[in-house]
ZANUKOL-645948 format. One record per atom (N, C-alpha, C): residue in three letters; atom name; y, z, x. Coordinates in Angstrom, 1 decimal, always signed. Atoms other than C-alpha are relative to their C-alpha. Example, Ala and Ser with C-alpha at 12.3 -4.5 7.8 and 13.67 -1.06 7.14 Angstrom:
BEGIN
+---------+-------+--------+--------+--------+
! residuo ! atomo !     yy !     zz !     xx !
+---------+-------+--------+--------+--------+
!     ala !     N !   -1.2 !   +0.0 !   +0.9 !
!     ala !    CA !   -4.5 !   +7.8 !  +12.3 !
!     ala !     C !   +1.2 !   +0.0 !   +0.9 !
!     ser !     N !   -1.1 !   +0.0 !   -0.9 !
!     ser !    CA !   -1.1 !   +7.1 !  +13.7 !
!     ser !     C !   +1.1 !   +0.8 !   -0.8 !
+---------+-------+--------+--------+--------+
***
This chain:
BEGIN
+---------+-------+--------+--------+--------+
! residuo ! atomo !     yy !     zz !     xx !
+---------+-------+--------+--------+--------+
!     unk !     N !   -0.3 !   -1.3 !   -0.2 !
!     unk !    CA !   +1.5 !   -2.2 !  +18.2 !
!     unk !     C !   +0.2 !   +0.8 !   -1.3 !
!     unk !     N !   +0.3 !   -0.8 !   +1.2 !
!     unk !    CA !   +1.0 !   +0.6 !  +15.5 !
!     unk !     C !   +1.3 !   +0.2 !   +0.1 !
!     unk !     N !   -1.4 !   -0.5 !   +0.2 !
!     unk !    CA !   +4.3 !   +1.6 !  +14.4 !
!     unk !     C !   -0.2 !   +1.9 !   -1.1 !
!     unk !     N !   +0.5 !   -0.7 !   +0.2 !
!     unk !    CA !   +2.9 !   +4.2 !  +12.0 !
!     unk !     C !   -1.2 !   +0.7 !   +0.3 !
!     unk !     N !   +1.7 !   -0.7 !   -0.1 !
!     unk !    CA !   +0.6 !   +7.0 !  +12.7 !
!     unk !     C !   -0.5 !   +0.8 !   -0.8 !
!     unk !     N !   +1.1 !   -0.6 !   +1.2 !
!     unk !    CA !   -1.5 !   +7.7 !   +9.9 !
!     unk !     C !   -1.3 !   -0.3 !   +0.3 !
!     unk !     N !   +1.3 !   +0.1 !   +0.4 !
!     unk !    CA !   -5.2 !   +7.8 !   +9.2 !
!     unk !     C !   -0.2 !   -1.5 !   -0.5 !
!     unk !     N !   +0.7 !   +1.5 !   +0.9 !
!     unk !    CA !   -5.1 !   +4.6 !   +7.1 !
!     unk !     C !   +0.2 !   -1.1 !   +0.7 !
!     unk !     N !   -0.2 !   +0.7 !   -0.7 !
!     unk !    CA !   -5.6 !   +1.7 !   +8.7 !
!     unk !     C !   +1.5 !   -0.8 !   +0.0 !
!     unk !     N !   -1.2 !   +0.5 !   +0.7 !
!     unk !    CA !   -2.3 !   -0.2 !   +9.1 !
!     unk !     C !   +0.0 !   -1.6 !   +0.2 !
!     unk !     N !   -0.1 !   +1.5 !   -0.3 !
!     unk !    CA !   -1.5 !   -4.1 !   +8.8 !
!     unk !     C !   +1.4 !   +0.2 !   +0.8 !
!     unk !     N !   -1.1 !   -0.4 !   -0.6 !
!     unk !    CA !   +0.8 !   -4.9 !  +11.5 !
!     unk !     C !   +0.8 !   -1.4 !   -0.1 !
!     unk !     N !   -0.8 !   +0.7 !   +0.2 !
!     unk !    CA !   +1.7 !   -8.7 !  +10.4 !
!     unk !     C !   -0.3 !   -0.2 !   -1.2 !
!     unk !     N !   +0.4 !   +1.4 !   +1.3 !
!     unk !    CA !   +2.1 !  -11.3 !   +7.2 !
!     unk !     C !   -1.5 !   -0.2 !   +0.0 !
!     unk !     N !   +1.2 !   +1.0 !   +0.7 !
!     unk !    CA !   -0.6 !  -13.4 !   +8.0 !
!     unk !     C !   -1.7 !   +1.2 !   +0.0 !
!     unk !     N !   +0.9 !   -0.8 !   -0.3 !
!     unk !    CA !   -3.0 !  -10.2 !   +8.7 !
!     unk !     C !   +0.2 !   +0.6 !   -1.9 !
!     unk !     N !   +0.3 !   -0.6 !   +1.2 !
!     unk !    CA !   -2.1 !   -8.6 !   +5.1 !
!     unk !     C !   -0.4 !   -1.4 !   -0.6 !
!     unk !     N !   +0.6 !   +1.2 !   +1.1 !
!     unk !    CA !   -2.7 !  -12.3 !   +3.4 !
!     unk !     C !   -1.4 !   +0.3 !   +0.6 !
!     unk !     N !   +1.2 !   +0.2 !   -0.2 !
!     unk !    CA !   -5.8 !  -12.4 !   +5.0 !
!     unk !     C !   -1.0 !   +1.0 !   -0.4 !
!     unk !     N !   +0.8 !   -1.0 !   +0.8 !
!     unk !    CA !   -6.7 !   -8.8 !   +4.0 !
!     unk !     C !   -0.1 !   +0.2 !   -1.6 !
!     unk !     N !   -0.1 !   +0.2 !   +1.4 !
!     unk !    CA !   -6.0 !   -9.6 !   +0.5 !
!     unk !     C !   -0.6 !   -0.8 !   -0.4 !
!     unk !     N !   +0.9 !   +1.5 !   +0.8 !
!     unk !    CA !   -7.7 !  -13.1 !   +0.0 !
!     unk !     C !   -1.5 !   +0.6 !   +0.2 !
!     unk !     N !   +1.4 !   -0.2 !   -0.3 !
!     unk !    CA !  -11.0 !  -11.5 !   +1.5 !
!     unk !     C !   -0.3 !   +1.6 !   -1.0 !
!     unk !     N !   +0.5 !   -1.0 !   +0.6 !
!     unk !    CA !  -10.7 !   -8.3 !   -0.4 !
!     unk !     C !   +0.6 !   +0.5 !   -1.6 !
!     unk !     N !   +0.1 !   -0.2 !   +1.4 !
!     unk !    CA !  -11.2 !   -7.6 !   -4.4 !
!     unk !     C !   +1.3 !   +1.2 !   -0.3 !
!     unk !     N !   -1.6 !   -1.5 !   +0.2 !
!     unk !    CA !   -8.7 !   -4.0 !   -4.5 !
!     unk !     C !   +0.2 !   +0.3 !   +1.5 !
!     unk !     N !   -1.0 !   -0.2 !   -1.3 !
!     unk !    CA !   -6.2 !   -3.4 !   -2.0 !
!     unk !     C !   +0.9 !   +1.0 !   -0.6 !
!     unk !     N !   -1.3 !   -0.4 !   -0.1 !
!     unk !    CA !   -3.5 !   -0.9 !   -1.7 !
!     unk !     C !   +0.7 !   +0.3 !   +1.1 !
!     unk !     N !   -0.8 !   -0.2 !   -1.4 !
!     unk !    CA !   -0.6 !   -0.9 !   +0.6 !
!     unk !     C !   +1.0 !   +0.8 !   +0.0 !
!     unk !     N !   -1.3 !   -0.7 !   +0.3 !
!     unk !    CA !   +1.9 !   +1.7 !   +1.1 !
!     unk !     C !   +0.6 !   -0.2 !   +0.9 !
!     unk !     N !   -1.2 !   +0.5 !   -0.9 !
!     unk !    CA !   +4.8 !   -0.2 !   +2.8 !
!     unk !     C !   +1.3 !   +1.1 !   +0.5 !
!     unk !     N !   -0.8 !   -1.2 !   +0.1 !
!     unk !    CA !   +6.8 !   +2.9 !   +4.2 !
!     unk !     C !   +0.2 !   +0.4 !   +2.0 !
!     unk !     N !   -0.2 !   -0.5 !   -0.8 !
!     unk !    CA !   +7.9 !   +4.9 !   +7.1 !
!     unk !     C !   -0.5 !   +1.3 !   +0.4 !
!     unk !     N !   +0.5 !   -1.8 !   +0.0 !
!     unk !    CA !   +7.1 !   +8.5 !   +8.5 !
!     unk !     C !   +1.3 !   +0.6 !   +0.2 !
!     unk !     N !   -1.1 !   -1.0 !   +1.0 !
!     unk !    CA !   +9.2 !  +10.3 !   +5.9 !
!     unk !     C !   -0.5 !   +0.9 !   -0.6 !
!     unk !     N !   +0.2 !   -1.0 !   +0.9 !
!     unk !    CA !   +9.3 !  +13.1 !   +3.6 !
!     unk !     C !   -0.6 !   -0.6 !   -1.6 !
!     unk !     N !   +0.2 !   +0.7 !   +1.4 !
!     unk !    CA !   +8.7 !  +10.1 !   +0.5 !
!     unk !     C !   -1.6 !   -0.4 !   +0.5 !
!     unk !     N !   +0.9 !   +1.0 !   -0.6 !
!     unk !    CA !   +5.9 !   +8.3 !   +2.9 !
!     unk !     C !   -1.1 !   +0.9 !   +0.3 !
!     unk !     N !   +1.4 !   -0.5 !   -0.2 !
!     unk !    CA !   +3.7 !  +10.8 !   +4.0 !
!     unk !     C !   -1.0 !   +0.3 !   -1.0 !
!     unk !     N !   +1.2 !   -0.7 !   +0.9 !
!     unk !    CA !   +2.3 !  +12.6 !   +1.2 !
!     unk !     C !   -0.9 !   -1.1 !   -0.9 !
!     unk !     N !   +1.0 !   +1.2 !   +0.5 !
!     unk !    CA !   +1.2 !   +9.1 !   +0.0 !
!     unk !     C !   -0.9 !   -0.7 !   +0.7 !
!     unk !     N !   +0.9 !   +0.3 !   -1.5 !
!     unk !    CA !   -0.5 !   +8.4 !   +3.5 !
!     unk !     C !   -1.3 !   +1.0 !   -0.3 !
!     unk !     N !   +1.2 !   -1.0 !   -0.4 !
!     unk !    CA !   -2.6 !  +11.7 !   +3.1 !
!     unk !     C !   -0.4 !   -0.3 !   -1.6 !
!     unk !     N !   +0.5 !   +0.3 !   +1.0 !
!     unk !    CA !   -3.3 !  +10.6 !   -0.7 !
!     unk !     C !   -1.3 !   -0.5 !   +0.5 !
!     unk !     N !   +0.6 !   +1.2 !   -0.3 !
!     unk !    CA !   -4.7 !   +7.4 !   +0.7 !
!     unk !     C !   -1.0 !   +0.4 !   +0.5 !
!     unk !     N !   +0.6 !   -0.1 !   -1.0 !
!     unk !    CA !   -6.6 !   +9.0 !   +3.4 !
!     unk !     C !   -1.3 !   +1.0 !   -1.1 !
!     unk !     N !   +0.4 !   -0.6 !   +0.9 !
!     unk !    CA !   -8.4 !  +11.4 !   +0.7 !
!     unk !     C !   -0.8 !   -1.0 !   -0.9 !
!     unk !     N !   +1.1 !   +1.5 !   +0.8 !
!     unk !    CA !   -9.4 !   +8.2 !   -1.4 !
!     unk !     C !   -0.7 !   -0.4 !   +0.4 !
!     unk !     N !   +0.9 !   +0.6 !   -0.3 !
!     unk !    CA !  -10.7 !   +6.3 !   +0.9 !
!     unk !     C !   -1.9 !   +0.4 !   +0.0 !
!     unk !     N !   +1.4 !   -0.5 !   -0.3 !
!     unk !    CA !  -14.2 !   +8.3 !   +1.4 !
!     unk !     C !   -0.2 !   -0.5 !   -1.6 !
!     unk !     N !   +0.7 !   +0.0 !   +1.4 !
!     unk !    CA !  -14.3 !   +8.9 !   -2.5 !
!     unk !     C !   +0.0 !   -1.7 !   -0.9 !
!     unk !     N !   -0.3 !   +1.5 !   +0.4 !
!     unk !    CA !  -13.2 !   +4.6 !   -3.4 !
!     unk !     C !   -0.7 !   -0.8 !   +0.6 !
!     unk !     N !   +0.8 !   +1.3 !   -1.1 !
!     unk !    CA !  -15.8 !   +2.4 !   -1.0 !
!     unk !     C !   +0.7 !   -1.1 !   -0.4 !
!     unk !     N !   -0.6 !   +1.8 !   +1.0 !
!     unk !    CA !  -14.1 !   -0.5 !   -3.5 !
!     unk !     C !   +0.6 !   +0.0 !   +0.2 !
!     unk !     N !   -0.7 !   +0.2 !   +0.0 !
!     unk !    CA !  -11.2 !   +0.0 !   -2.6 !
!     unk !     C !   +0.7 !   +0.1 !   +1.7 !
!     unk !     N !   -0.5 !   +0.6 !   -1.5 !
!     unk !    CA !   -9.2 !   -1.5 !   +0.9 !
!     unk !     C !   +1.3 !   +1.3 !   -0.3 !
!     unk !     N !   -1.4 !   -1.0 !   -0.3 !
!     unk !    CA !   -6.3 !   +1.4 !   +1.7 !
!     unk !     C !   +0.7 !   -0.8 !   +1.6 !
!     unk !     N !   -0.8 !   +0.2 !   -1.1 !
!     unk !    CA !   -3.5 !   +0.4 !   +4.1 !
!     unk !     C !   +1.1 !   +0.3 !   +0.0 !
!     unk !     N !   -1.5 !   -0.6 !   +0.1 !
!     unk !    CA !   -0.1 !   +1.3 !   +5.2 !
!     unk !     C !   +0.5 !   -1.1 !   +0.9 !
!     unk !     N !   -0.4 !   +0.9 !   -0.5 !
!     unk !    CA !   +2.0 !   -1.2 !   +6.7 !
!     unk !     C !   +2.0 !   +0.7 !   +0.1 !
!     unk !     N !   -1.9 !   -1.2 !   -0.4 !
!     unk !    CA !   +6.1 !   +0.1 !   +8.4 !
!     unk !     C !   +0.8 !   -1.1 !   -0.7 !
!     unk !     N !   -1.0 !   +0.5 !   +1.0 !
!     unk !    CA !   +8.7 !   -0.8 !   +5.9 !
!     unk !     C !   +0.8 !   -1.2 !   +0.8 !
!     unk !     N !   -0.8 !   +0.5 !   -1.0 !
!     unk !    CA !  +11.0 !   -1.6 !   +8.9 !
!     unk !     C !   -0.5 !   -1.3 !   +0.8 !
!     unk !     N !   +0.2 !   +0.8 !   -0.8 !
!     unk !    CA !   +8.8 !   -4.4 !  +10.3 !
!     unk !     C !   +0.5 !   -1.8 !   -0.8 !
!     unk !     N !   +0.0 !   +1.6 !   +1.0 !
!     unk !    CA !  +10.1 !   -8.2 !   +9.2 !
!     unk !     C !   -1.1 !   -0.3 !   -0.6 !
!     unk !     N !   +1.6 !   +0.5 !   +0.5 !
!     unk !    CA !   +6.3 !   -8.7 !   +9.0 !
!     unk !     C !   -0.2 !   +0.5 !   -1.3 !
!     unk !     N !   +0.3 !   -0.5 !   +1.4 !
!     unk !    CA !   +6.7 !   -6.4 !   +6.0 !
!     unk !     C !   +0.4 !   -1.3 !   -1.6 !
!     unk !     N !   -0.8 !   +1.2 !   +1.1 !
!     unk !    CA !   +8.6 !   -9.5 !   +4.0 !
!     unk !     C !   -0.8 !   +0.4 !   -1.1 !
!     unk !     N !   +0.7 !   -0.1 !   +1.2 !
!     unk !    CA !   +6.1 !  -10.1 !   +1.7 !
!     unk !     C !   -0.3 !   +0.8 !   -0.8 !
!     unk !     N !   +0.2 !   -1.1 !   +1.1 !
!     unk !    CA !   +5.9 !   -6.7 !   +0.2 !
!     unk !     C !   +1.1 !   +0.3 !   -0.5 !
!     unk !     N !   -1.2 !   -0.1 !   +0.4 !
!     unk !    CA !   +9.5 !   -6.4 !   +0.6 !
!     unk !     C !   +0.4 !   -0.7 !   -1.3 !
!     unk !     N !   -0.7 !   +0.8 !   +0.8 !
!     unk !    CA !  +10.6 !   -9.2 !   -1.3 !
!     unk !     C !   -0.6 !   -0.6 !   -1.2 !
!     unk !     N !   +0.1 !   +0.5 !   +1.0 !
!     unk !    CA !   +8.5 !   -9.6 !   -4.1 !
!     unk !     C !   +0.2 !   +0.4 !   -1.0 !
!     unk !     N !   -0.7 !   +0.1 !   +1.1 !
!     unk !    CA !   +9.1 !  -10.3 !   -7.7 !
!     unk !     C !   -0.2 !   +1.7 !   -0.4 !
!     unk !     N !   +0.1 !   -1.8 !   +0.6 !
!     unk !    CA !   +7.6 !   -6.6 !   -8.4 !
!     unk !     C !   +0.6 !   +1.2 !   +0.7 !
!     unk !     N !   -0.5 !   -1.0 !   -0.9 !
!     unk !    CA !   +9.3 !   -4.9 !   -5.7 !
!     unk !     C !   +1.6 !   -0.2 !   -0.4 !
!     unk !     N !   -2.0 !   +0.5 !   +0.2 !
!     unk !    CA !  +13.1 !   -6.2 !   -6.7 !
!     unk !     C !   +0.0 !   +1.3 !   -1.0 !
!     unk !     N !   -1.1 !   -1.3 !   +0.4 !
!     unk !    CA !  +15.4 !   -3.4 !   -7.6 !
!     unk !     C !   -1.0 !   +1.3 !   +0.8 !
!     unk !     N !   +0.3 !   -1.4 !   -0.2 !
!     unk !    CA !  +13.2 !   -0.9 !   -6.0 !
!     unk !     C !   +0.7 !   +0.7 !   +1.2 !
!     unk !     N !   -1.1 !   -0.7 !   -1.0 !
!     unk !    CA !  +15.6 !   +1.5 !   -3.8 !
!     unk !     C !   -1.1 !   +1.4 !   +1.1 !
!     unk !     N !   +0.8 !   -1.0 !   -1.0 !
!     unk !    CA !  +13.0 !   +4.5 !   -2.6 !
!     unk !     C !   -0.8 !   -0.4 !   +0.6 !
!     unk !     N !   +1.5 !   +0.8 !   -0.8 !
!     unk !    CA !  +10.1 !   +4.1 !   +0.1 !
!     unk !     C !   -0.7 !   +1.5 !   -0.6 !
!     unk !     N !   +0.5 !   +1.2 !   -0.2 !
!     unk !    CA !   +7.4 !   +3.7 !   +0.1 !
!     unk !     C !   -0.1 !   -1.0 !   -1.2 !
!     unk !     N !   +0.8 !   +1.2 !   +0.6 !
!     unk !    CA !   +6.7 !   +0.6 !   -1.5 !
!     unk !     C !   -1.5 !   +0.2 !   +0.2 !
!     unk !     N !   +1.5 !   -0.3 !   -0.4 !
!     unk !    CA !   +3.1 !   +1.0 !   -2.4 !
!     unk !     C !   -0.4 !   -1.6 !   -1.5 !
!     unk !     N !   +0.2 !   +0.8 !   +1.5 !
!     unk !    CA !   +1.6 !   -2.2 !   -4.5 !
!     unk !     C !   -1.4 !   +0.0 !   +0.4 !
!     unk !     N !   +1.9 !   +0.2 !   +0.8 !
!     unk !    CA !   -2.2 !   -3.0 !   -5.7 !
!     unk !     C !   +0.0 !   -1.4 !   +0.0 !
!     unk !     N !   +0.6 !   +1.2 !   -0.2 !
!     unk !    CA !   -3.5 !   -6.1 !   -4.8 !
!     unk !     C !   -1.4 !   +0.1 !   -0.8 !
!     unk !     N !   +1.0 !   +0.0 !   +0.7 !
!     unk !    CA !   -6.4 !   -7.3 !   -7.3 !
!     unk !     C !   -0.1 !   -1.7 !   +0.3 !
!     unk !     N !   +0.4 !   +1.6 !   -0.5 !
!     unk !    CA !   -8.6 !  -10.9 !   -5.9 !
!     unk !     C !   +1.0 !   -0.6 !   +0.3 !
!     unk !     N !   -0.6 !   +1.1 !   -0.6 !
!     unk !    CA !   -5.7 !  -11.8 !   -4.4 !
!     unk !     C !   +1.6 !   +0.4 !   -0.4 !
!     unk !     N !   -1.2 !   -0.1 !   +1.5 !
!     unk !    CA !   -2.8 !  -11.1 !   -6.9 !
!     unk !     C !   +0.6 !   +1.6 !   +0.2 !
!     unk !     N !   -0.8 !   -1.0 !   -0.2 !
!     unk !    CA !   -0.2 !   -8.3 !   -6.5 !
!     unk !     C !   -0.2 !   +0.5 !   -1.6 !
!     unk !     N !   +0.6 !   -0.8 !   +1.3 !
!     unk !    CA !   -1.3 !   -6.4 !   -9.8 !
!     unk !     C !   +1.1 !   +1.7 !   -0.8 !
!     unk !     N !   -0.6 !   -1.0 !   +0.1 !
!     unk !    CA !   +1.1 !   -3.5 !   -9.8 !
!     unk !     C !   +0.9 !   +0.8 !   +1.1 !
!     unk !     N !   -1.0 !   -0.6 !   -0.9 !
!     unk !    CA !   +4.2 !   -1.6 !   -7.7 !
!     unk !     C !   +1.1 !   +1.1 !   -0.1 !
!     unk !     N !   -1.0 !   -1.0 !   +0.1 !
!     unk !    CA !   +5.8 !   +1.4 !   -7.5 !
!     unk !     C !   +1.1 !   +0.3 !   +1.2 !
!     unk !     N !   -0.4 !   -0.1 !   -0.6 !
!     unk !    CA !   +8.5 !   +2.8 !   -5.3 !
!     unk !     C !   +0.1 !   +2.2 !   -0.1 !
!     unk !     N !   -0.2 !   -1.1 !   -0.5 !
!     unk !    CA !   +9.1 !   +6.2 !   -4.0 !
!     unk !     C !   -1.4 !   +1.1 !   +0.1 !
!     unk !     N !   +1.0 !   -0.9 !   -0.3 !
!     unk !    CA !   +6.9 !   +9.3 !   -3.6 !
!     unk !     C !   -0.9 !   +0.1 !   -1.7 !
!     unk !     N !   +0.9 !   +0.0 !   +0.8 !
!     unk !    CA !   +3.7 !   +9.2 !   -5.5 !
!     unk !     C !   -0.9 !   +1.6 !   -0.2 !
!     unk !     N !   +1.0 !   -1.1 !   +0.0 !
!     unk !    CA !   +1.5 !  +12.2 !   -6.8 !
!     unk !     C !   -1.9 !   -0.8 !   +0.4 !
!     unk !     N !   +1.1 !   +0.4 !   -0.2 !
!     unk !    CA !   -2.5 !  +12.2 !   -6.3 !
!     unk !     C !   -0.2 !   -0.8 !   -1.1 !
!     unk !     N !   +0.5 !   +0.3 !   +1.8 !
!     unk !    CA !   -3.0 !  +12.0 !  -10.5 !
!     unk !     C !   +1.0 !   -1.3 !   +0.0 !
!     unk !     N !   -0.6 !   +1.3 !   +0.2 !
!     unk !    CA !   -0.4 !   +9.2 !  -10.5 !
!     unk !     C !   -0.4 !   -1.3 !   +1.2 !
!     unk !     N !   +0.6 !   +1.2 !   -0.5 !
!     unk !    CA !   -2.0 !   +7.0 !   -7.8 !
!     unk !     C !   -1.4 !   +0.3 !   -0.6 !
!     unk !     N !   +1.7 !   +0.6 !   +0.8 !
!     unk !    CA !   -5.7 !   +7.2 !   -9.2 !
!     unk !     C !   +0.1 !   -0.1 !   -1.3 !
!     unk !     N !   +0.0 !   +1.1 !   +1.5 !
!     unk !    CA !   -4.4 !   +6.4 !  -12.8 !
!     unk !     C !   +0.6 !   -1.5 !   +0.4 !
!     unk !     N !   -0.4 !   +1.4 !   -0.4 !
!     unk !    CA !   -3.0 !   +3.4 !  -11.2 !
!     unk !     C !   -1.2 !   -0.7 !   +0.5 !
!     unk !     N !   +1.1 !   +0.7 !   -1.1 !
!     unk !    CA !   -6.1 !   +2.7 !   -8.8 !
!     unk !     C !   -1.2 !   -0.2 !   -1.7 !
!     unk !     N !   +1.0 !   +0.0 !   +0.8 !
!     unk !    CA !   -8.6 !   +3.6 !  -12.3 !
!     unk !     C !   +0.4 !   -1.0 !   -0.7 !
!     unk !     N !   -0.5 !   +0.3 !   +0.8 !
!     unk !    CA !   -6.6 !   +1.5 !  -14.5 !
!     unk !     C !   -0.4 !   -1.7 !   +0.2 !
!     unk !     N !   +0.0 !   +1.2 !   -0.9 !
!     unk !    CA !   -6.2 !   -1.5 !  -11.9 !
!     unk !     C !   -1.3 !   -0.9 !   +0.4 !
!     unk !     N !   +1.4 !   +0.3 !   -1.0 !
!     unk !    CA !   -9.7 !   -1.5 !  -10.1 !
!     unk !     C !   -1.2 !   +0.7 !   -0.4 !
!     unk !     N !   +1.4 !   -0.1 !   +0.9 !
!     unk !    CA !  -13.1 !   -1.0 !  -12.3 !
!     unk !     C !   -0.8 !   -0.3 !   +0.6 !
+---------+-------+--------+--------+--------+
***
């Protein structure tokens, strides 16, 4: 069951984001709610996708246990705002921010990350 309703597609367990990550080269996930921090990074996302073919976009609900793995990893500790948004590269958590992102600050992330 979708818990978010955004445009981007969403992962709705664990073993469904591992599995989208081992099969795909760039990944981004923005681990969040529908908030005032979460959306405007949703409609980023949804904006990339057309112009990025290389790159996997997804959103995945903060609030689900299934989230663990984005929750709790080493790059996400101390982070207090949503969303959690990280960059998956062949596999590998590559980069993580927390709270509300601009456009120009997620595509120097994506340009930087994903070549």
């Amino acid at each position: 069951m979708k818990m978010l309703q955004t445009a981007v597609h969403e992962i709705e367990t664990a073993d469904e984001l591992q599995k989208i990550i081992n099969e795909n080269e760039n990944v981004m996930v923005c681990c969040g709610r529908m908030g005032p921090m979460c959306i405007p990074v949703y409609e980023v996302m949804e904006e990339l996708e057309e112009e990025r073919p290389h790159i996997k976009f997804y959103s995945m609900a903060f609030d689900s246990r299934e989230a663990a793995p984005i929750r709790n990893a080493d790059m996400c500790r101390g982070f207090m705002g949503l969303p959690f948004t990280v960059y998956y590269k062949n596999g590998k958590m590559v980069q993580a921010t927390s709270s509300i992102q601009s456009h120009k600050q997620i595509t120097s992330i994506l340009d930087a990350n994903f070549q």
